[in-house]
Structures are given as C-alpha cells and as structure tokens.
ZAMI-837633 format. One record per atom (N, C-alpha, C): residue number from 1; atom name; residue in one letter; x negated, y, z negated. Coordinates in Angstrom, 3 decimals, decimal comma. Example, Ala and Ser with C-alpha at 12.3 -4.5 7.8 and 13.67 -1.06 7.14 Angstrom:
# ZAMI-837633
    nr   atom   rest         xx         yy         zz
     1      N      a    -13,190     -5,690     -7,800
     1     CA      a    -12,300     -4,500     -7,800
     1      C      a    -13,200     -3,300     -7,800
     2      N      s    -12,850     -2,250     -7,080
     2     CA      s    -13,670     -1,060     -7,140
     2      C      s    -12,900      0,030     -7,870
END
This chain:
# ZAMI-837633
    nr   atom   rest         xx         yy         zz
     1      N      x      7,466     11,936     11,596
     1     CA      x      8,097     10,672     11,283
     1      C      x      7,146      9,547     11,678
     2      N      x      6,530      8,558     10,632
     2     CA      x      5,431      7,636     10,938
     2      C      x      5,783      6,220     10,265
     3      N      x      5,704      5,119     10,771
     3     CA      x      5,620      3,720     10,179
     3      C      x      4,210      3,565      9,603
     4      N      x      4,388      3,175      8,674
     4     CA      x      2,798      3,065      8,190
     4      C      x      3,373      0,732      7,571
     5      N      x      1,597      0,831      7,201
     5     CA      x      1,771     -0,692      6,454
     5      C      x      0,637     -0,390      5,223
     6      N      x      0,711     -1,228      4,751
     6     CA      x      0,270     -0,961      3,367
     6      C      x     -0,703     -2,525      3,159
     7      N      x     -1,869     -2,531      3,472
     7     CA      x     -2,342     -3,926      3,153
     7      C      x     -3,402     -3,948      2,178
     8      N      x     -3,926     -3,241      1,775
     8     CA      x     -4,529     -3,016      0,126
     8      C      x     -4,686     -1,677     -0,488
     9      N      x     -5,369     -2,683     -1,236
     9     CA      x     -5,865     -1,524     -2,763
     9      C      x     -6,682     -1,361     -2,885
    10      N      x     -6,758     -0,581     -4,604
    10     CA      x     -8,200      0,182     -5,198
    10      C      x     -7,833      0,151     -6,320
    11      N      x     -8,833     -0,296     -7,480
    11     CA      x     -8,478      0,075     -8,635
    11      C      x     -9,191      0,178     -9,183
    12      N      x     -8,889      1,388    -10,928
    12     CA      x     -9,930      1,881    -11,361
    12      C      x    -10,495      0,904    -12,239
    13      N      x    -10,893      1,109    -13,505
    13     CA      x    -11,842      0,323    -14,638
    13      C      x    -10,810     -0,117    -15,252
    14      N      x     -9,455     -0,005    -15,505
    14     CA      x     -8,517     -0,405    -16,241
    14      C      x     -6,984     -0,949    -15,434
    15      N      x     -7,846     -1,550    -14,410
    15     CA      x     -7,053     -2,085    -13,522
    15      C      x     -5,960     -1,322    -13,040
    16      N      x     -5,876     -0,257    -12,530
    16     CA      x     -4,689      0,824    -12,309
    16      C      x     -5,365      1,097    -10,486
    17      N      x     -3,788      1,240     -9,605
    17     CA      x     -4,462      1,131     -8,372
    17      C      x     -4,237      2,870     -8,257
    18      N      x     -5,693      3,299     -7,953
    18     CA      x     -5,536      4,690     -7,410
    18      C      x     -6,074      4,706     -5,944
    19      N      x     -6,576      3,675     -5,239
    19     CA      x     -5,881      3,970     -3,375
    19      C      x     -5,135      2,710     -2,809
    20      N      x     -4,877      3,327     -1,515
    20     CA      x     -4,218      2,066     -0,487
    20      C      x     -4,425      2,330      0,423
    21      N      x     -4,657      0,801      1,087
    21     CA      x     -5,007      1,052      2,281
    21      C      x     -3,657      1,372      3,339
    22      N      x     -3,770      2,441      4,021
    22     CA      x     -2,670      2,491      5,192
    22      C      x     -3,175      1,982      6,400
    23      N      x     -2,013      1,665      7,279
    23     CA      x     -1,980      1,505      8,432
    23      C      x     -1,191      2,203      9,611
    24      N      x     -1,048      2,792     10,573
    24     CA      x     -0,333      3,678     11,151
    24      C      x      0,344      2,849     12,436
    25      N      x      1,614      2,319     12,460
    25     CA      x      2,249      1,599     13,322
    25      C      x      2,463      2,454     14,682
    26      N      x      2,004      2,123     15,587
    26     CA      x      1,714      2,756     16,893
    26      C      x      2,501      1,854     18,048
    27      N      x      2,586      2,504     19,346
    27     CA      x      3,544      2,365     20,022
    27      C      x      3,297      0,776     20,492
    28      N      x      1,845      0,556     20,489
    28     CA      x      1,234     -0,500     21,092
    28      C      x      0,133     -0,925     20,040
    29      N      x     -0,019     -0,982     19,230
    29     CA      x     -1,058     -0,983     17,950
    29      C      x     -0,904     -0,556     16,993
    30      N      x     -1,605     -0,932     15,871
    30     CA      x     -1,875     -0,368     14,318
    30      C      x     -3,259      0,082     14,303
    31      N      x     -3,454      1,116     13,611
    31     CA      x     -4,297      1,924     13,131
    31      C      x     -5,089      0,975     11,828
    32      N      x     -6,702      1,301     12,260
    32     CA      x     -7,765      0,429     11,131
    32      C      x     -7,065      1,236      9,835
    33      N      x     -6,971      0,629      8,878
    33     CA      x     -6,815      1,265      7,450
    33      C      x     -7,390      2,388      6,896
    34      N      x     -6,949      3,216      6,380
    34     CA      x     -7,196      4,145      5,830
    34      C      x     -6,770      4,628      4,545
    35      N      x     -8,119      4,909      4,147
    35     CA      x     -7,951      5,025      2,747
    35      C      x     -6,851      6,115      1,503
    36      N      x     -6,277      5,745      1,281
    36     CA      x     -5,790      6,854      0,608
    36      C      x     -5,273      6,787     -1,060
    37      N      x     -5,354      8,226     -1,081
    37     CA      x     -5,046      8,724     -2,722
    37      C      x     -3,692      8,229     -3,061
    38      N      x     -3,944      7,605     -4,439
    38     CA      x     -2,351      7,553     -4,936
    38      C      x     -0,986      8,878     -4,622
    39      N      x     -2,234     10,052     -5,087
    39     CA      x     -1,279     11,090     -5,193
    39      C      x     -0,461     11,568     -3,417
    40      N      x     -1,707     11,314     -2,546
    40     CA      x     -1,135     11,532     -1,147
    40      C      x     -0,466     10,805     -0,615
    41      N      x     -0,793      9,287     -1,268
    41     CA      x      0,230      8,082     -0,675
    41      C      x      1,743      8,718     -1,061
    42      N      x      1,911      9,235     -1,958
    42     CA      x      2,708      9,446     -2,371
    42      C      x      3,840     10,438     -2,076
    43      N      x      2,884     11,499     -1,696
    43     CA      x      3,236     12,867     -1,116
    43      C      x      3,822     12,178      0,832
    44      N      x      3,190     11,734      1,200
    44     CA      x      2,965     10,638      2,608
    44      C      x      4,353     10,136      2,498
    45      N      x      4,821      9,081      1,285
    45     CA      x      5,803      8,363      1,620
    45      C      x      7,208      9,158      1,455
    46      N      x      7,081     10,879      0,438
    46     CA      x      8,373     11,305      0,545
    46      C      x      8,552     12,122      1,369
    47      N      x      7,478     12,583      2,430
    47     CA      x      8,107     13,477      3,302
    47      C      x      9,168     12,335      4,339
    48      N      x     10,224     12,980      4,673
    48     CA      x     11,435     12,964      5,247
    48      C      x     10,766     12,225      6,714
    49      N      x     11,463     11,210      6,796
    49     CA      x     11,078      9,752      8,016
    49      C      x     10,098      9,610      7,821
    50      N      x      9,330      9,372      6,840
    50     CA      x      8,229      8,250      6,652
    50      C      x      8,223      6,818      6,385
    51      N      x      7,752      5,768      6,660
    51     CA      x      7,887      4,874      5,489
    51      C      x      7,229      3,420      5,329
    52      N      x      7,044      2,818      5,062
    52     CA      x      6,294      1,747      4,579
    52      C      x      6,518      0,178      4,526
    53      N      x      5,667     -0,258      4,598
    53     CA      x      6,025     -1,673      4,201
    53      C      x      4,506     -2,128      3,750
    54      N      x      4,503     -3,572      3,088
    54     CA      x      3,425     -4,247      3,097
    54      C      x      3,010     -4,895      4,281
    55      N      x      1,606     -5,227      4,034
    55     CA      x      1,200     -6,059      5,395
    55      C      x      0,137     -6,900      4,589
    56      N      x      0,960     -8,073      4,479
    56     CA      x      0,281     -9,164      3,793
    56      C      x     -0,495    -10,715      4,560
    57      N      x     -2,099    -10,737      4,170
    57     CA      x     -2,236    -11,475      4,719
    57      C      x     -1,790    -13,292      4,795
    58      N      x     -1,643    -13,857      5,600
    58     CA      x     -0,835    -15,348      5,562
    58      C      x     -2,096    -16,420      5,787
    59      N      x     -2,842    -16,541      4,552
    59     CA      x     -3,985    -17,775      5,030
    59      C      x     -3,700    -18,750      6,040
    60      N      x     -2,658    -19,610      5,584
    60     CA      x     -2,786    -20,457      6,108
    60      C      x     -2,620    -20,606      7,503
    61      N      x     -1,543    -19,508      8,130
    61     CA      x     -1,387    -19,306      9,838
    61      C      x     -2,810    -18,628     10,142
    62      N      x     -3,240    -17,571      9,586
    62     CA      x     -4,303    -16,618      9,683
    62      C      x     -3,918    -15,746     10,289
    63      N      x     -2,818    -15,099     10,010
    63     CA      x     -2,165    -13,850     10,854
    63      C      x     -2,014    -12,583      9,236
    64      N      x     -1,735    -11,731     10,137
    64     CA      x     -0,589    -10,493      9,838
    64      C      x      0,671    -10,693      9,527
    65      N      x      1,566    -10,583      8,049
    65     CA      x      2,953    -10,671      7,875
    65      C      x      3,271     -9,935      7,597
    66      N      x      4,667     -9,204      8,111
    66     CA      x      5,171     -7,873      7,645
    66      C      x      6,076     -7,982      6,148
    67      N      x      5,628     -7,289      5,057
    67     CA      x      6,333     -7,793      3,780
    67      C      x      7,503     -7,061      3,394
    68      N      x      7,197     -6,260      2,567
    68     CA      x      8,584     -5,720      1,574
    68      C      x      8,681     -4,360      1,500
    69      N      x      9,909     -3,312      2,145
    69     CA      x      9,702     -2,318      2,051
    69      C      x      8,919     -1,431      0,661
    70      N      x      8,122     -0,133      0,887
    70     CA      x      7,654      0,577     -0,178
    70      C      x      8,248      1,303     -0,439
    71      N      x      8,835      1,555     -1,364
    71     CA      x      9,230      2,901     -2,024
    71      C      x      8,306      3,687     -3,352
    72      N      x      8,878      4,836     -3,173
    72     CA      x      7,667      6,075     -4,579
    72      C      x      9,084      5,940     -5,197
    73      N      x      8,576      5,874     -6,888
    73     CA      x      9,259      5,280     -8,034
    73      C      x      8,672      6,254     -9,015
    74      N      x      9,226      6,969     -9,866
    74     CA      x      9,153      7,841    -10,433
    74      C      x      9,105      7,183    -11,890
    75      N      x      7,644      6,917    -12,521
    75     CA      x      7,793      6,166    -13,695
    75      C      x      7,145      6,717    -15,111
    76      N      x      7,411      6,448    -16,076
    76     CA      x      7,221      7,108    -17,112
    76      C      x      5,747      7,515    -16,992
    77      N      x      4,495      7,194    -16,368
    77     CA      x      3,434      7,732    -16,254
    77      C      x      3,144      8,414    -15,030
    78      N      x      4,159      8,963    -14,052
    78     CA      x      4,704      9,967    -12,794
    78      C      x      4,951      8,614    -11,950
    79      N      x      4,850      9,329    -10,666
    79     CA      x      5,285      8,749     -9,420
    79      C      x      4,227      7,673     -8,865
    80      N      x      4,908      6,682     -8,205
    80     CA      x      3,558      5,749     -7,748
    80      C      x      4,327      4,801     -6,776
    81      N      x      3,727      3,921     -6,057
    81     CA      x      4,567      3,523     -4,838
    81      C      x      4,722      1,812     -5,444
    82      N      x      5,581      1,333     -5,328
    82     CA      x      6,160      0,007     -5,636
    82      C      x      7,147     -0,399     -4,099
    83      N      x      7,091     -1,818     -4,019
    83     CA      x      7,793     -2,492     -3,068
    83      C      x      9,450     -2,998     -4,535
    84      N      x      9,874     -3,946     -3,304
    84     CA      x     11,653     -4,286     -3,674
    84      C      x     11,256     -4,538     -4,970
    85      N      x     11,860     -3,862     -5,668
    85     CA      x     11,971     -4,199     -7,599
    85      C      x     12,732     -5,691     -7,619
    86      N      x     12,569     -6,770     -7,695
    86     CA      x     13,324     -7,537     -7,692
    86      C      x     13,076     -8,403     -8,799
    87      N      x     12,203     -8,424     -9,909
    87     CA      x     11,066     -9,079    -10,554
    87      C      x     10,065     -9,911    -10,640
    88      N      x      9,615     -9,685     -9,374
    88     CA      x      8,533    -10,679     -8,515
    88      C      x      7,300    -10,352     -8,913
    89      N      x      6,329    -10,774     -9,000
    89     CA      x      5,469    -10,387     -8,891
    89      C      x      4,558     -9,128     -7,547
    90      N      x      5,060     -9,267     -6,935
    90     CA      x      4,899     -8,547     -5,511
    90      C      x      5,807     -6,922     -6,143
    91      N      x      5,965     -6,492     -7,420
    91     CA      x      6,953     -5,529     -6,961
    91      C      x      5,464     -4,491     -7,094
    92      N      x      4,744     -4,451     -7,633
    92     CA      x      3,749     -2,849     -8,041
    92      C      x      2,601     -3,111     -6,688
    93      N      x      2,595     -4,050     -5,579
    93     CA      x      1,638     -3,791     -4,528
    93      C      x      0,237     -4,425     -5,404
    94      N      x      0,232     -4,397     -6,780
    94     CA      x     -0,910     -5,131     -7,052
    94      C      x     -1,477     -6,504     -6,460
    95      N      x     -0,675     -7,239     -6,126
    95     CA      x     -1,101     -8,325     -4,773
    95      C      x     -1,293     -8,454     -3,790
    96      N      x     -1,809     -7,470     -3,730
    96     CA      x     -2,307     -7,139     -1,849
    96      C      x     -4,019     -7,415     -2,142
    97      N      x     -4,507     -7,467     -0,846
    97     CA      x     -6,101     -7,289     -1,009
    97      C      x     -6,778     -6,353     -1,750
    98      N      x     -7,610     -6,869     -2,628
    98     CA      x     -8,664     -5,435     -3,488
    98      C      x     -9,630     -5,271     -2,689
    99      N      x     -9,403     -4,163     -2,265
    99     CA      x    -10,326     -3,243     -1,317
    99      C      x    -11,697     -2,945     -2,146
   100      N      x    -11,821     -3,402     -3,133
   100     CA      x    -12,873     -3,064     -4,233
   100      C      x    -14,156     -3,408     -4,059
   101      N      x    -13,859     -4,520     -3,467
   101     CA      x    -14,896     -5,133     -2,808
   101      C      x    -15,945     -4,986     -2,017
   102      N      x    -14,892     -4,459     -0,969
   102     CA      x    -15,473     -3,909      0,265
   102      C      x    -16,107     -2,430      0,497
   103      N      x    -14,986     -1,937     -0,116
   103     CA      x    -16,000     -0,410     -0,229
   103      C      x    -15,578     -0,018     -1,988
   104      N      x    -16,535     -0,037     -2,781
   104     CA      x    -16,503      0,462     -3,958
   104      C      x    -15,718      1,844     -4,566
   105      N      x    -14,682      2,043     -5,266
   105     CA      x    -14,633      3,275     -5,814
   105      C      x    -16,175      3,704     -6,072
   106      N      x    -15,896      5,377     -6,556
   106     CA      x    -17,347      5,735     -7,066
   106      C      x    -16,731      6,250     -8,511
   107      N      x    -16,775      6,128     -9,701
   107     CA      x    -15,967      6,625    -10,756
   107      C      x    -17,224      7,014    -11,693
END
C-alpha cells in the first residue's frame, strides 16, 4: 500500500504520454521521481491500496501543490491514468511538466 504523486511526463512523436514521473510519499519525505511506463503506471495504480495524485508546480509561491486524485480509465485505446474527469483541461495529466526535456525519450 503506497501514496505516490505524479508530477510529469513523457511523450512520444505524436504527442501521446508514455511515462510519468512518480513520487513515493514517505513518512517524512517524497521520493526523487521516477520514471515510469505507462503500462506499469498502470499496473502500479490498480494494485489494491495504491494511489495517486498530481503534484503540480505553483510558480508564483514556488512551491509543491498537491492536485487531483489519479485514476486508470479504461479507454477505447486500453487503459491509461487520468485525474477528476470533470472537463478541465487538467483531466489526461497532459499538464504537468514535460519531462522531455530533461531526459529525452530514446524512440
């Protein structure tokens, strides 16, 4: 049973996110990010007491904000992790940081 946070992405050539970054909520700390597979994020968020949130950065304070629970959503192209469906823009996690940057897919 693990709290994780979710503060970026990865995406391929056709803008589709295949990692995220996790974070591992600890008794006294969070865990540096770690990279992971769509498919394991996935596998990660349905084992039984897992679960997620975003962790979005707040320019203007310059902190850490805890965002919107994650859930795995079972969608006509399989399973993939989305926050509160509410019709926000924030619902597919595509607004988090692109990790793309920083460390390159290799495709």
């Amino acid at each position: 049973m693990a709290l994780y946070r979710i503060s970026g992405v990865w995406k391929d050539s056709k803008n589709a996110i295949t990692h995220y970054a996790f974070h591992e909520v600890r008794k006294k700390s969070i865990s540096r990010a770690i990279k992971i597979a769509k498919h394991d994020a996935v596998r990660l968020l349905e084992t039984r007491g897992n679960t997620a949130t975003t962790w979005v950065w707040n320019y203007a304070k310059a902190i850490w904000k805890i965002g919107e629970e994650v859930t795995v959503v079972n969608g006509s192209n399989g399973k993939y992790l989305r926050s509160n469906p509410d019709d926000k823009k924030t619902d597919n996690l595509g607004h988090l940081i692109d990790f793309d940057w920083i460390a390159p897919l290799k495709e």
